[in-house]
RODREN-945857 format. One line per field, with one value per atom (N, C-alpha, C): atom name; z, y, x; residue in three letters. Coordinates in steps of 0.1 Angstrom, whole numbers, plus 5000, padded with zeros to 4 digits. Each point is the difference from the previous one (the first is absolute). Layout:
N
atomo <- c(CA	...)
pz <- c(Z	...)
py <- c(Y	...)
px <- c(X	...)
residuo <- c(ALA	...)
// end
This chain:
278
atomo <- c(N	CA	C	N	CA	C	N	CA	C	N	CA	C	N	CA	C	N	CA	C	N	CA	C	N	CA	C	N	CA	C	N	CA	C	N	CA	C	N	CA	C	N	CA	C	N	CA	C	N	CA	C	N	CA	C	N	CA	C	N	CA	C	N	CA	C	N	CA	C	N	CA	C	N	CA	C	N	CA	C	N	CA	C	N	CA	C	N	CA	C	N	CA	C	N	CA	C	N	CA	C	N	CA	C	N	CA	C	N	CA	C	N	CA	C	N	CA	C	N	CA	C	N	CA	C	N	CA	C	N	CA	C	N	CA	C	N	CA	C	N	CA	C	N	CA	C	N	CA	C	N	CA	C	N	CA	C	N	CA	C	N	CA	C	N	CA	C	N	CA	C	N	CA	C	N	CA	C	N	CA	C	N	CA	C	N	CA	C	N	CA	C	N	CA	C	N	CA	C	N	CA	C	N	CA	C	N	CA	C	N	CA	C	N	CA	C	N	CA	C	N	CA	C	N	CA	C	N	CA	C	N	CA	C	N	CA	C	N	CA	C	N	CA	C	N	CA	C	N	CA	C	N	CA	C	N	CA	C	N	CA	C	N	CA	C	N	CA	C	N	CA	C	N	CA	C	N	CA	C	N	CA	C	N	CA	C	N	CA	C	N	CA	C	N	CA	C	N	CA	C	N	CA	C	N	CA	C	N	CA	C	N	CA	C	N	CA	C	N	CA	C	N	CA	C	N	CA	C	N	CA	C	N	CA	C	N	CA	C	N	CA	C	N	CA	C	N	CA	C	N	CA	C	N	CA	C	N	CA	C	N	CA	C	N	CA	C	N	CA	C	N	CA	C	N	CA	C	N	CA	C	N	CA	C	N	CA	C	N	CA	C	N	CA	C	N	CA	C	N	CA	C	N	CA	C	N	CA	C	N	CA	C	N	CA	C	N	CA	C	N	CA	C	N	CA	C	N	CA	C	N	CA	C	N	CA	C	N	CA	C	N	CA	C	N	CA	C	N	CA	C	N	CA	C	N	CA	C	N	CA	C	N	CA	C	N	CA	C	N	CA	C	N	CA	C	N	CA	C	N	CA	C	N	CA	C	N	CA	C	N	CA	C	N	CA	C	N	CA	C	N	CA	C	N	CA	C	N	CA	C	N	CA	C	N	CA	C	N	CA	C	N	CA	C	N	CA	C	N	CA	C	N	CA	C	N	CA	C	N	CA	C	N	CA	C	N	CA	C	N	CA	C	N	CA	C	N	CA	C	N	CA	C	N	CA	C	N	CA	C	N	CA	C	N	CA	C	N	CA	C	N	CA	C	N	CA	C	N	CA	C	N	CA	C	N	CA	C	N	CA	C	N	CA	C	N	CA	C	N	CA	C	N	CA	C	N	CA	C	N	CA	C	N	CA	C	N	CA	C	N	CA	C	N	CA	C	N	CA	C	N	CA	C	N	CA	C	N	CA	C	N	CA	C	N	CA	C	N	CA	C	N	CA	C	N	CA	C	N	CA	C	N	CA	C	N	CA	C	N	CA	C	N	CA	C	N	CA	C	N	CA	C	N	CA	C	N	CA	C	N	CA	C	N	CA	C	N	CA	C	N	CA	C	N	CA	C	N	CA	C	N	CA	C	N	CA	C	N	CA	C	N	CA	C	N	CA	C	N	CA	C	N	CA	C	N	CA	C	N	CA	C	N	CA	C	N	CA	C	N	CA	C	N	CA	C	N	CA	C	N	CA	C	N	CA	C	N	CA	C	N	CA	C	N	CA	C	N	CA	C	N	CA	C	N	CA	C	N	CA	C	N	CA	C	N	CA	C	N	CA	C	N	CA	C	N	CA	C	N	CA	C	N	CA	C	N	CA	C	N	CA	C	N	CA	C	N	CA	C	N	CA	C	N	CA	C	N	CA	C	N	CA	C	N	CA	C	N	CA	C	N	CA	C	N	CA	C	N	CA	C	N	CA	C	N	CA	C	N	CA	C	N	CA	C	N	CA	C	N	CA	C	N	CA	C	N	CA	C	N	CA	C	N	CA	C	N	CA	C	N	CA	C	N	CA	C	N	CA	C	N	CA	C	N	CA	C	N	CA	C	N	CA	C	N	CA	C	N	CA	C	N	CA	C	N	CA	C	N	CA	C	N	CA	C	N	CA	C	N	CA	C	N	CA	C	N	CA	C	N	CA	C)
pz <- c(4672	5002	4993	5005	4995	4988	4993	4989	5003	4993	5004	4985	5002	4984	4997	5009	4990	5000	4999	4995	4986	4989	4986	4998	4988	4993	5002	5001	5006	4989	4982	4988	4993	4986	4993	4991	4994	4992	4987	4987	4989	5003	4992	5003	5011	5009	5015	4998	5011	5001	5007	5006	5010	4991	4983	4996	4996	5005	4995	5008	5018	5007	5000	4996	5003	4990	4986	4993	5006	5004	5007	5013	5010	5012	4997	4995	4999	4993	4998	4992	5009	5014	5009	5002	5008	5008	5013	5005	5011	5013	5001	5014	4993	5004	4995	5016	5005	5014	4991	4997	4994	4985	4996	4986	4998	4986	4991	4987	4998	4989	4996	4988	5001	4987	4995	4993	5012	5005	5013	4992	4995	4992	5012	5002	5009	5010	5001	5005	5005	4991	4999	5003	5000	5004	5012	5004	5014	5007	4999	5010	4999	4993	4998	5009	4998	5006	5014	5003	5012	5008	4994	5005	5011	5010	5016	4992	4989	5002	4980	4995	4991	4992	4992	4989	4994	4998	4987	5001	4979	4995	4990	4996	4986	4995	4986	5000	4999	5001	5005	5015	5003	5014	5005	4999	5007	5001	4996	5001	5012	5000	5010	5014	5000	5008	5009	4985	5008	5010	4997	5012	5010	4999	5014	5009	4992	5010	5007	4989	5005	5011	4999	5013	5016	4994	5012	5005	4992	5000	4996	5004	4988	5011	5011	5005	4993	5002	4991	4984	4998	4979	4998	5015	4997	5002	5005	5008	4985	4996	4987	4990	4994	4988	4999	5021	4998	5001	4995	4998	4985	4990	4984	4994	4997	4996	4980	5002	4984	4992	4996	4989	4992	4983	4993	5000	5008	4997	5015	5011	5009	4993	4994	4993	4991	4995	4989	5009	5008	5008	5009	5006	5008	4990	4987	4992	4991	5007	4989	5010	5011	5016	4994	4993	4996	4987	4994	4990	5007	5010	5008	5005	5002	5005	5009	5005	5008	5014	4994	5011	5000	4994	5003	5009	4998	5016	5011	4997	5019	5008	4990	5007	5008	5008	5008	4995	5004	4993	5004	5008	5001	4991	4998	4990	4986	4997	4986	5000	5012	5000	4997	5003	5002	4980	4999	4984	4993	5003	4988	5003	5016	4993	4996	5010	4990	4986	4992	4988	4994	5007	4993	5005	5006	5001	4994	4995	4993	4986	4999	4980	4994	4989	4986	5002	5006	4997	5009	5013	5007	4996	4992	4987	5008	5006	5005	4987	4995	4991	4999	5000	4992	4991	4999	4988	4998	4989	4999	5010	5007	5010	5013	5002	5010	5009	4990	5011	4995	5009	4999	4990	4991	4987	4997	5010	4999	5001	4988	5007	5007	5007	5009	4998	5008	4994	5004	5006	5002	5005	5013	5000	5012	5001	5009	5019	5001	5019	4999	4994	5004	5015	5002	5010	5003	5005	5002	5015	5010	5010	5006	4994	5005	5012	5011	5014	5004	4998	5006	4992	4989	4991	5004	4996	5010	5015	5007	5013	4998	4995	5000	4994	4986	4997	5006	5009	5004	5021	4998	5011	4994	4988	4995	5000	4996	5003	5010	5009	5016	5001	5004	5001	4992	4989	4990	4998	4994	5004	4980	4996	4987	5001	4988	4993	4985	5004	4990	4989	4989	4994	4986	4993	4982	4992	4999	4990	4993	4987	4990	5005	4994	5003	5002	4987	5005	5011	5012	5009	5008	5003	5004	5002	4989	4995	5006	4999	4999	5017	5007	5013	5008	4992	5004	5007	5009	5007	5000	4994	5004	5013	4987	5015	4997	4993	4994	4990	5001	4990	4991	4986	4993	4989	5004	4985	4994	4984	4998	4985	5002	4989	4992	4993	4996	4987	4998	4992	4988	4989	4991	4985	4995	4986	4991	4994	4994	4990	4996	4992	4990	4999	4991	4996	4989	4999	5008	5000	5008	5016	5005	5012	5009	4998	5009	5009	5012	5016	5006	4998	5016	5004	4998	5010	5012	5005	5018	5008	4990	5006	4992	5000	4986	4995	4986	4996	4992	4992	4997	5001	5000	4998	4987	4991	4987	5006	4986	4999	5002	5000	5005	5017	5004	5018	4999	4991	5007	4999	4990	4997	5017	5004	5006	5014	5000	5012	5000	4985	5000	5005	4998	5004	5012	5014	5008	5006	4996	5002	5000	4988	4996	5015	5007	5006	5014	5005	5010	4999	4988	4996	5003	4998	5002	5012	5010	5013	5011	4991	5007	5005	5001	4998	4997	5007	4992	4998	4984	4997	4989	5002	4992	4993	4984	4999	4986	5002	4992	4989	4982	4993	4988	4990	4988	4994	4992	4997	4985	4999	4986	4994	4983	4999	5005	5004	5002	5014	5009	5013	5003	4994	5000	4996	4989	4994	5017	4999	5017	5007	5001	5018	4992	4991	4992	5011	5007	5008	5013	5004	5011	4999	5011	5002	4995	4989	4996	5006	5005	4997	4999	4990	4994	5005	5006	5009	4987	5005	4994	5007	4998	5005	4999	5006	4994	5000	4989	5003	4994	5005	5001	4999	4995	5001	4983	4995	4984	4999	4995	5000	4987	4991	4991	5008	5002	5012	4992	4983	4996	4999	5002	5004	5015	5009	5007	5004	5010	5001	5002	4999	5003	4992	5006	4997	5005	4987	5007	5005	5013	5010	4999	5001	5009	5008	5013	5014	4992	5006	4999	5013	5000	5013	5000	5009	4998	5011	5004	5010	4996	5005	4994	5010)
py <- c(8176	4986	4991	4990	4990	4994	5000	4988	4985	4995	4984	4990	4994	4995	4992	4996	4986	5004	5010	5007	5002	4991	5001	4994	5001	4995	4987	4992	4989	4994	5009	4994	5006	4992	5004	5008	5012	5008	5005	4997	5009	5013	5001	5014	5001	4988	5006	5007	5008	5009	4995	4987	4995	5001	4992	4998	5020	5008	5011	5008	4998	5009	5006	4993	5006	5014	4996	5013	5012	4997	5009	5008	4996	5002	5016	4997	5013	5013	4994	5011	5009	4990	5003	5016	5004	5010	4994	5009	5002	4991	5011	5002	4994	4989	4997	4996	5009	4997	4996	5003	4999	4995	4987	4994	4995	5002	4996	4991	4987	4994	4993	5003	5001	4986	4995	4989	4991	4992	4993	4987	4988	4991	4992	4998	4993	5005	5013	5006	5004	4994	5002	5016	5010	5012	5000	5001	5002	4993	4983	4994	5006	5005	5005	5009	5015	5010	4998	4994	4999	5011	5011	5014	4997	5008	5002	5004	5003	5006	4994	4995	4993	4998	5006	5002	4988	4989	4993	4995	4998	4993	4991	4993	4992	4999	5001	4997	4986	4986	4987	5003	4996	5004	4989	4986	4986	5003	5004	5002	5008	5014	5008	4994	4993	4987	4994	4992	4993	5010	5011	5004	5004	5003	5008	4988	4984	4988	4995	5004	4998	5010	5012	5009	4990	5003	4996	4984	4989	4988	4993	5004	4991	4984	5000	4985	4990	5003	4994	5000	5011	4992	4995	4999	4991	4988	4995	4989	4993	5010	4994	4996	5006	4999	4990	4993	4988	4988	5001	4992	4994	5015	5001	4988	4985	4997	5000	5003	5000	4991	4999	4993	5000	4997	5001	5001	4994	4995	5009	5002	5007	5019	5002	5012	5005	4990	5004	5002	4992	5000	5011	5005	5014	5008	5000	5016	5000	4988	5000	5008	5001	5006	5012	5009	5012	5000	4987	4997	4997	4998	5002	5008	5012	5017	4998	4991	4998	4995	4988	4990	5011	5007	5009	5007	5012	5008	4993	4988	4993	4998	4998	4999	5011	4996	5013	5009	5008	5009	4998	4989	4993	4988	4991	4994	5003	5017	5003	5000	5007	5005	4989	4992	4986	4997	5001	4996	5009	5011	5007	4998	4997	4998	4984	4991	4983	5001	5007	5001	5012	5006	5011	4991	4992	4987	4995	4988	4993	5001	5012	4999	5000	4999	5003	5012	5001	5016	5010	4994	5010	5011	5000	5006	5004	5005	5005	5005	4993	5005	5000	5008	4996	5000	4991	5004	5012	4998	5013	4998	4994	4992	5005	5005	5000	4983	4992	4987	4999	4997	4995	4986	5005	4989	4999	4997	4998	4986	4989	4984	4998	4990	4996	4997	5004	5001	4989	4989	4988	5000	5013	4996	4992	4999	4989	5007	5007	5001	5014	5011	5012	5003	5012	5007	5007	4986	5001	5009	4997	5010	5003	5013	5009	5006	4993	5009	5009	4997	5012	5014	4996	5014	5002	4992	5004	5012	4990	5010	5012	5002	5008	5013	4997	5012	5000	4995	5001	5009	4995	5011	5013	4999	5018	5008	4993	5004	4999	4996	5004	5011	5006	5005	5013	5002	5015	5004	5007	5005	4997	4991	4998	4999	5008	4999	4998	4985	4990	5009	5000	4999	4993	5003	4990	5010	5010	5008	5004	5008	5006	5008	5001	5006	5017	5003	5019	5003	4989	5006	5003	4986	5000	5013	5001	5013	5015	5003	5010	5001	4991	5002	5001	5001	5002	5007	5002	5013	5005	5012	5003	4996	5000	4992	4985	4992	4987	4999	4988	4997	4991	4999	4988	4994	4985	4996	4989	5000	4995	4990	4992	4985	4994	5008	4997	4986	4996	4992	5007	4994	5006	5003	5006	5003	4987	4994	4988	5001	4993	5007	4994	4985	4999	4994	4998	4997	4989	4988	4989	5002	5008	5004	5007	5001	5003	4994	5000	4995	5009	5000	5008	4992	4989	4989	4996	5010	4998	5004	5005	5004	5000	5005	4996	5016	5000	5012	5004	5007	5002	5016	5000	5009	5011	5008	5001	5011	5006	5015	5015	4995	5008	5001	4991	4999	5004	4996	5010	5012	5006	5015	5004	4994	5007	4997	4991	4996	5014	5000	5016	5010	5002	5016	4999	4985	5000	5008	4993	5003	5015	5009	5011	5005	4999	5004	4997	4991	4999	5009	5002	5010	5013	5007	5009	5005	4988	5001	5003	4996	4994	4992	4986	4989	4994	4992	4992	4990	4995	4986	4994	4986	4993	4992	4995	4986	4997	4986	4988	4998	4998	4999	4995	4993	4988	5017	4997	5016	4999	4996	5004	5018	5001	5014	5006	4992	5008	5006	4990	4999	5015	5000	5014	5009	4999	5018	5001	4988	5011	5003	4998	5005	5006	5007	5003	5016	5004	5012	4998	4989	4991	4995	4997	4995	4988	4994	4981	4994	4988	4991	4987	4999	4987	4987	4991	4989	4985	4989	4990	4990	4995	4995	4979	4992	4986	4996	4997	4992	4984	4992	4988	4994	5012	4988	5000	5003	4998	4983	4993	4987	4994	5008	4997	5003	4991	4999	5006	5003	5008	5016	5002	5018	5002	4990	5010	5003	5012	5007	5013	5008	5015	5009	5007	5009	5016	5010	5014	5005	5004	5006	5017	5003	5018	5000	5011	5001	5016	5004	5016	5003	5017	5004	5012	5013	5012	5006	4997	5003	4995	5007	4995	4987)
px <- c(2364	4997	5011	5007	5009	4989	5009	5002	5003	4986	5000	5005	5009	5007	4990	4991	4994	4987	4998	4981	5006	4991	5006	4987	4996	4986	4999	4984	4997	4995	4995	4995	5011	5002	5008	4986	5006	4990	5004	4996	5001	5005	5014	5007	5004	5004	5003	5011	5004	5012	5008	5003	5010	5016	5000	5012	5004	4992	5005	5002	5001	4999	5014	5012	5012	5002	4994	4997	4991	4990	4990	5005	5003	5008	5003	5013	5011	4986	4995	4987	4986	5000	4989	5011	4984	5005	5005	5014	5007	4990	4989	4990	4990	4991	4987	4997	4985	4996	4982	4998	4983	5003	4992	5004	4985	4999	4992	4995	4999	5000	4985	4996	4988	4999	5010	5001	5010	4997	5008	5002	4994	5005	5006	5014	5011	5005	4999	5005	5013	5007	5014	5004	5000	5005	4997	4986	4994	5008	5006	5005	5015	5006	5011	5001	4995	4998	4994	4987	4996	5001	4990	4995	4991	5002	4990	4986	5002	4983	4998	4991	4998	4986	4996	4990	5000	4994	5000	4986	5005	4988	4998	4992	5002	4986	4999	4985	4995	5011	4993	5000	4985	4995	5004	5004	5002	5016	5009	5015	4996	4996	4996	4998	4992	4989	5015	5006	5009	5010	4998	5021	4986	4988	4993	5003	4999	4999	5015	5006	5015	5000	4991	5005	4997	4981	4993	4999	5003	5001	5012	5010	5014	4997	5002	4998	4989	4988	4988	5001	5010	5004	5012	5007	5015	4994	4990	4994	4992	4991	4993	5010	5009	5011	5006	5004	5004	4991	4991	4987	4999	5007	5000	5014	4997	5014	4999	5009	5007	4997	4987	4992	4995	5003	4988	4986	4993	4984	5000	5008	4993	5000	5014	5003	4984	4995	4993	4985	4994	4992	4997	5010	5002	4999	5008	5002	4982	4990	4990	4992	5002	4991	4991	5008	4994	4990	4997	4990	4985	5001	4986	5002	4994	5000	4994	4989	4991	5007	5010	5004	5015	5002	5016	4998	4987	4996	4999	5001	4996	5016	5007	5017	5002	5005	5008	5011	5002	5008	5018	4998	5015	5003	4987	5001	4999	4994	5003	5017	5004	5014	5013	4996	5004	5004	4991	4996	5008	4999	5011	5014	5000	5020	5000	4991	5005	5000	4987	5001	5011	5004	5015	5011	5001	5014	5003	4980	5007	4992	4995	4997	5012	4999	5013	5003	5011	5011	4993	4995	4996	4989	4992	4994	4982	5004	4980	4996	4989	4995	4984	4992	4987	4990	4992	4991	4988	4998	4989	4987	4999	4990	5005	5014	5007	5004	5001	5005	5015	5005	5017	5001	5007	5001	5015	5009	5012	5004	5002	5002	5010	5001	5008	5013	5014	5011	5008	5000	5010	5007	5004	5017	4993	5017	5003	4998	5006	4997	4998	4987	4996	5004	5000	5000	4986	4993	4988	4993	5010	4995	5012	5003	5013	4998	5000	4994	5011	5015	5009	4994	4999	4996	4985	4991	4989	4993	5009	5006	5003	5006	5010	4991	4993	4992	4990	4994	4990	5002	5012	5008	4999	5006	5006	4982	4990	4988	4994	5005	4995	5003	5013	5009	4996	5008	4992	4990	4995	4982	4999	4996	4996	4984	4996	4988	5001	4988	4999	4988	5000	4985	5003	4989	5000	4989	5002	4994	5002	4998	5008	5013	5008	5010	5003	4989	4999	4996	4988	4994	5014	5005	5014	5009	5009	5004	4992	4990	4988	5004	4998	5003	5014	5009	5020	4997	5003	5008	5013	5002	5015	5006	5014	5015	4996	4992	4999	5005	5009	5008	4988	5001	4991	5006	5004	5004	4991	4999	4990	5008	4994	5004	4989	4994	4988	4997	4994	4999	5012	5003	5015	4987	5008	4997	5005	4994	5012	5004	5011	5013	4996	4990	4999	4986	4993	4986	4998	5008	4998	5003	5007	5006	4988	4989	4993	4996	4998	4996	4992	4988	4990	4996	4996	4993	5004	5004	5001	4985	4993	4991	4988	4988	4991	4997	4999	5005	5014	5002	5015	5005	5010	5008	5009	4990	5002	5009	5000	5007	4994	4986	4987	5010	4997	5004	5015	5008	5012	5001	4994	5000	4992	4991	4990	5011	5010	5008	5010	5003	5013	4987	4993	4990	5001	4997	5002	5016	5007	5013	5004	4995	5000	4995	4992	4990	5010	5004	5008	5013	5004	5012	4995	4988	4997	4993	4995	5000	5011	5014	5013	5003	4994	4999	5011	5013	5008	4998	5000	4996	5014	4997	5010	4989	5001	4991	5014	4992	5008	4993	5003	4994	5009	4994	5008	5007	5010	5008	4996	4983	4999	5001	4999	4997	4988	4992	4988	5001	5007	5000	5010	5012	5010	4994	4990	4992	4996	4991	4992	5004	5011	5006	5017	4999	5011	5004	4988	5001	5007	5007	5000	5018	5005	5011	5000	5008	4995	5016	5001	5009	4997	5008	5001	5006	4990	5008	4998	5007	5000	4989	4994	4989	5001	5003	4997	4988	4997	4979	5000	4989	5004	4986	4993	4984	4998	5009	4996	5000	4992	5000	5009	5004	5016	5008	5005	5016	5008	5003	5011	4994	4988	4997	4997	5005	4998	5021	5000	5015	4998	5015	4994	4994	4991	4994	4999	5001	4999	4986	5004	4984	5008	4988	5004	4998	5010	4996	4996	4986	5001	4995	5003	4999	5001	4994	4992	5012	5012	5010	5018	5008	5012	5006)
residuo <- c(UNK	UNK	UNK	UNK	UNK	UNK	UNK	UNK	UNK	UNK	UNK	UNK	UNK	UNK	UNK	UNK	UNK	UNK	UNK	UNK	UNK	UNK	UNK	UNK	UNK	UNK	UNK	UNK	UNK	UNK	UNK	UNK	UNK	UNK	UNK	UNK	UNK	UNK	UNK	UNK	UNK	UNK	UNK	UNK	UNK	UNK	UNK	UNK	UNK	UNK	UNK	UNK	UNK	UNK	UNK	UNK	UNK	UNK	UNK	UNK	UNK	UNK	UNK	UNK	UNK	UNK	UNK	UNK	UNK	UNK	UNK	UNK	UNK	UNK	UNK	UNK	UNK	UNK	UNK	UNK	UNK	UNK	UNK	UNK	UNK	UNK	UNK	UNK	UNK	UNK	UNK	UNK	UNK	UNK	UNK	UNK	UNK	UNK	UNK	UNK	UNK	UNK	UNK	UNK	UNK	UNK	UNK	UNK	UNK	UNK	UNK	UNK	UNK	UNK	UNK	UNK	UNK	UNK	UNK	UNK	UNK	UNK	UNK	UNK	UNK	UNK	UNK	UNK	UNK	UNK	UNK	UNK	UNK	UNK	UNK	UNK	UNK	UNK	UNK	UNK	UNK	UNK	UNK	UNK	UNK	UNK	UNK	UNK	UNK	UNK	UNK	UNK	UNK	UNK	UNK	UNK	UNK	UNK	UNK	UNK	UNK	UNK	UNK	UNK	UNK	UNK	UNK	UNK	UNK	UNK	UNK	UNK	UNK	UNK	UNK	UNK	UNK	UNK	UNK	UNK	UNK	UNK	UNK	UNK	UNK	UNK	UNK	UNK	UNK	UNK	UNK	UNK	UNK	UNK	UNK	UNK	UNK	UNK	UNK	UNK	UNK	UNK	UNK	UNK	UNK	UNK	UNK	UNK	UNK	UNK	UNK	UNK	UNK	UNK	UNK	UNK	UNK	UNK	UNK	UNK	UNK	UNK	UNK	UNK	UNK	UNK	UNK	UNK	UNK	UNK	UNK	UNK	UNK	UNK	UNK	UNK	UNK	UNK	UNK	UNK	UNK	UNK	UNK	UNK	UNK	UNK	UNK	UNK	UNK	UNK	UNK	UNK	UNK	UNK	UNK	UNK	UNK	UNK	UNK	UNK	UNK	UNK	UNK	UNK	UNK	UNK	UNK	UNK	UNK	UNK	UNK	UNK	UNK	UNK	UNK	UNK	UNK	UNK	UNK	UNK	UNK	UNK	UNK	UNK	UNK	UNK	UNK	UNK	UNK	UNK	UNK	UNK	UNK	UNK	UNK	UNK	UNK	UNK	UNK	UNK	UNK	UNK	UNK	UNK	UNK	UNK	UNK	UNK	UNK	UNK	UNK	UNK	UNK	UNK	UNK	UNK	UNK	UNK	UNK	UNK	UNK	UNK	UNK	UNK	UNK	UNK	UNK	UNK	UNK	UNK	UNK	UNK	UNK	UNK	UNK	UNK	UNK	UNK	UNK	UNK	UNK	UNK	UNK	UNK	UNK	UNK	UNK	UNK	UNK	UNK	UNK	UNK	UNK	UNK	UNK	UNK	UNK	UNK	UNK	UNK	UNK	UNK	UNK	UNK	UNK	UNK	UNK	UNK	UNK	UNK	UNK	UNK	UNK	UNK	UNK	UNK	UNK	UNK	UNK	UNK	UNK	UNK	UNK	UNK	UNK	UNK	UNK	UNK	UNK	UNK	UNK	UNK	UNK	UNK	UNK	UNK	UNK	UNK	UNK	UNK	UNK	UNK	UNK	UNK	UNK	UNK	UNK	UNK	UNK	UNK	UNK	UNK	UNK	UNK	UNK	UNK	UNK	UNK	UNK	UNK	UNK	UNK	UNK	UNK	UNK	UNK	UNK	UNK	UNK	UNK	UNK	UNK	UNK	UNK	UNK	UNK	UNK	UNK	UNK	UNK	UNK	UNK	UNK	UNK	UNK	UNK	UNK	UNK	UNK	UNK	UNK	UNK	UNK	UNK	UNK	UNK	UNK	UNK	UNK	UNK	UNK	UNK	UNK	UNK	UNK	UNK	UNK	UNK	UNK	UNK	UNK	UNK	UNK	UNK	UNK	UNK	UNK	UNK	UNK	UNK	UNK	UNK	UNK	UNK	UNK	UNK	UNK	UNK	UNK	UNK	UNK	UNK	UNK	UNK	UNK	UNK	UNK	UNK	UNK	UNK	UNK	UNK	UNK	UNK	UNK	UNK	UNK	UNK	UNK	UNK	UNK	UNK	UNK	UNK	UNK	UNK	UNK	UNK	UNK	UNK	UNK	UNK	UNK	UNK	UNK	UNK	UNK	UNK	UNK	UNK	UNK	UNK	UNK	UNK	UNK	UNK	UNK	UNK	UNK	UNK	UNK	UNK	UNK	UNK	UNK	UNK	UNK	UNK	UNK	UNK	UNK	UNK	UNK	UNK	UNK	UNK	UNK	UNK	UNK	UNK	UNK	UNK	UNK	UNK	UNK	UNK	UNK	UNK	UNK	UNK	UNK	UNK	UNK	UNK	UNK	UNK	UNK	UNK	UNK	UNK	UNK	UNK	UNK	UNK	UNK	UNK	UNK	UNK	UNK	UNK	UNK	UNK	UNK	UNK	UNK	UNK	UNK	UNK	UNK	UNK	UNK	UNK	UNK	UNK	UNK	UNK	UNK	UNK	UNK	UNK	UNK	UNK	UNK	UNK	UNK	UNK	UNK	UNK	UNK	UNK	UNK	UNK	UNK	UNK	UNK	UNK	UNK	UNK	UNK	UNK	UNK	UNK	UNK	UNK	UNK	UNK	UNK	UNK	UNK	UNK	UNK	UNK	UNK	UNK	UNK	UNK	UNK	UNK	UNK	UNK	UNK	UNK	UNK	UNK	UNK	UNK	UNK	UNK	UNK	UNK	UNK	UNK	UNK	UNK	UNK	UNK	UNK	UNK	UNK	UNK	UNK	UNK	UNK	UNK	UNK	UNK	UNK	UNK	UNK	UNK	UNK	UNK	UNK	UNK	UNK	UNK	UNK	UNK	UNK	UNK	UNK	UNK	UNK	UNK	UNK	UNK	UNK	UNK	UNK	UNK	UNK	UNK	UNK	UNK	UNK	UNK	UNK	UNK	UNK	UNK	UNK	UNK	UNK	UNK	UNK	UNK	UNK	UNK	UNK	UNK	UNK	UNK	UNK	UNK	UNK	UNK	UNK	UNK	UNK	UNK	UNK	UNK	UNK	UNK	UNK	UNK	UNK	UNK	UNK	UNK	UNK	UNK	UNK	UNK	UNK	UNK	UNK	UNK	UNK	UNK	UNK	UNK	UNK	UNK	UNK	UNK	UNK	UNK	UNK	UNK	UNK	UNK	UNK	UNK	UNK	UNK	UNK	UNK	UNK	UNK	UNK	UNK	UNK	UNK	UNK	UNK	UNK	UNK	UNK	UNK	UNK	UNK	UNK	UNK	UNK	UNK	UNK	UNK	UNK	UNK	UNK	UNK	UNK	UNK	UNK	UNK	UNK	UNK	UNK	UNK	UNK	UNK	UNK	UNK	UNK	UNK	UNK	UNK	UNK	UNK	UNK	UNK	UNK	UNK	UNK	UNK	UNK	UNK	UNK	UNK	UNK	UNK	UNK	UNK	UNK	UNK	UNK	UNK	UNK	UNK	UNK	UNK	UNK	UNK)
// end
């Protein structure tokens, strides 16, 4: 299947992998016909790669929600989005939708969809974030002319998902995993280890991401190694991060990050690529 240049992620996401694909690239395998990613986020690889046959998952179920509607609806959420204009008091009004649970199940599921990219355009720094409640608590970011409804790119993934045979879900990530089939490729970008006490981010979703869960993320991985499974995942290049996968191919890429809210820490940063294949 041709490659479409402008299927590229539609939300900007914590840790996306877009400014790092040129590092990543040279690292896939040759042949990937069946692909797997069970932390999906932005999707930045997936749009890169654009495999005929396609595994993903994330465990925010409303990110999920959104690309099934980009599949089955991109006309009816290009139509609502240009409804959304770039406003404070409308910004804050829409992002409060999900404080009534009651009156949020009644939206449609194009109008949830709607909501998470206006609110990933125009919050501060692109920053999906939420609270222990699970409501989006990201304030509103000011600029000046978002790229509020990107319909070429729209289209466009919502073609590549016609077109390839992708399966959506939002579950834990082992069930994920547990069901690979060999000759699937799986790369995984899991929430990061953080490098530093203050540097932690799981609030993409409700819940966090300790070191309990990466250990139990390497057992997985162990497990796909020993099925023959080839997998690549992405992770902060702390020491703890290198012990666990110290059995494992590492490279060391440079990473730029930009959601540190001190404008003089954020810059490059070392990530590991590891990977169970040469």
């Amino acid at each position: 299947m041709r490659k479409d240049h402008l299927v590229a992620p539609v939300v900007k996401w914590v840790g996306g992998k877009r400014q790092l694909l040129d590092d990543l690239t040279p690292l896939f395998p040759k042949r990937i016909t069946s692909y797997c990613e069970p932390f999906l986020g932005g999707g930045a690889v997936l749009f890169k790669l654009q495999p005929d046959i396609a595994y993903v998952n994330d465990i925010n179920s409303e990110l999920i929600q959104m690309y099934e509607v980009i599949r089955d609806n991109v006309d009816e959420l290009i139509a609502l989005l240009g409804e959304h204009p770039n406003e404070e008091e409308h910004f804050y009004r829409v992002r409060d939708w999900d404080r009534d649970k009651k009156q949020y199940e009644q939206l449609t599921e194009v109008q949830k969809a709607a909501r998470v990219i206006y609110l990933n355009k125009t919050c501060y720094n692109g920053l999906f974030r939420v609270n222990n409640a699970g409501e989006f608590n990201t304030p509103f970011g000011h600029y000046k002319n978002p790229n509020i409804v990107n319909e070429p790119v729209l289209r466009a993934v919502s073609s590549y998902f016609g077109r390839a045979q992708v399966t959506f879900s939002s579950v834990d990530y082992a069930r994920v995993l547990a069901d690979v089939e060999k000759g699937t490729f799986v790369y995984l970008d899991p929430p990061y280890d953080p490098v530093s006490g203050t540097a932690n981010f799981t609030s993409y979703a409700k819940g966090g991401f300790d070191r309990q869960e990466q250990i139990r993320l390497r057992q997985c991985c162990d497990e796909l190694n020993r099925r023959k499974i080839k997998f690549m995942l992405s992770n902060s290049a702390t020491d703890f991060i290198i012990d666990q996968y110290a059995a494992y191919n590492i490279t060391i890429v440079k990473a730029k990050r930009a959601i540190n809210s001190d404008g003089t820490k954020r810059g490059q940063v070392d990530e590991v690529v590891v990977r169970n294949y040469e």
